[in-house]
C-alpha positions in Angstrom: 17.4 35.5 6.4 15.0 34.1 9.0 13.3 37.8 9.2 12.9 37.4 5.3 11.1 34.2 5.5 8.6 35.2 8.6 5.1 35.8 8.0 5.5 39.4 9.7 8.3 40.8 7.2 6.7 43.8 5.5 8.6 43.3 2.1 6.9 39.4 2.2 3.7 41.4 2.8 4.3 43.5 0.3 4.9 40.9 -2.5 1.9 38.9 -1.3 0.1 42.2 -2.3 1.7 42.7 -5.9 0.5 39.3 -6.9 -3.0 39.8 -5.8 -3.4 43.0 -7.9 -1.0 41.8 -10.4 -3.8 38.6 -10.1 -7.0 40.5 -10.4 -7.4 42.1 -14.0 -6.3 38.4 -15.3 -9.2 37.3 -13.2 -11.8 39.7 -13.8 -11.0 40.5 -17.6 -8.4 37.8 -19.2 -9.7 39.2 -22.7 -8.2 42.7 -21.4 -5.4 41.6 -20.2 -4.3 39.6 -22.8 -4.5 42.8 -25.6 -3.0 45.3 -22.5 -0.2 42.3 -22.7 0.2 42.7 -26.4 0.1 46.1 -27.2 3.1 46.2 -24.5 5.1 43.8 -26.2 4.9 45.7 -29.5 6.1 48.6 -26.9 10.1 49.8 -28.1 12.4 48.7 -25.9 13.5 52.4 -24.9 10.2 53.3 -23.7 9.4 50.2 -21.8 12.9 51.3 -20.0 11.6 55.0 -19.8 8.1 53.5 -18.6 9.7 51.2 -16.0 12.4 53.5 -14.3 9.3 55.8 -14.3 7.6 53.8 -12.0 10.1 52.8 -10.1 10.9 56.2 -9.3 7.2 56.7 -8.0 7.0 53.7 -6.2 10.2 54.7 -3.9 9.2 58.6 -4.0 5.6 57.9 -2.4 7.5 55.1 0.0 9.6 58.0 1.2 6.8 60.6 1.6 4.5 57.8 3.2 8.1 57.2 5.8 8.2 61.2 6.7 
């Protein structure tokens, strides 16, 4: 637990990093955001399941590749 909570831990770093370019369109264009935000929720709930298992299949793919 006390690796989780130090500054160094790459996963902390890592989350630190989702929320600043999770941050930045809501920033920059909160207009934008707020339709992209809308036009998701009237998303059906199988391809917002499809969309995210998607991406979560990318995100550990190029973690691997970047590992080898």
């Amino acid at each position: 637990m006390d690796a989780l909570l130090n500054g160094g831990s790459v996963l902390i770093k890592a989350l630190c990093l989702v929320l600043v370019i999770e941050g930045i369109p809501l920033f920059l264009a909160p207009g934008r955001a707020r339709r992209a935000a809308l036009q998701v929720a009237r998303l059906d709930s199988r391809l917002l399941r499809i969309i995210g298992l998607a991406l979560m299949v990318l995100g550990a793919g190029l973690l691997l590749l970047m590992r080898s």
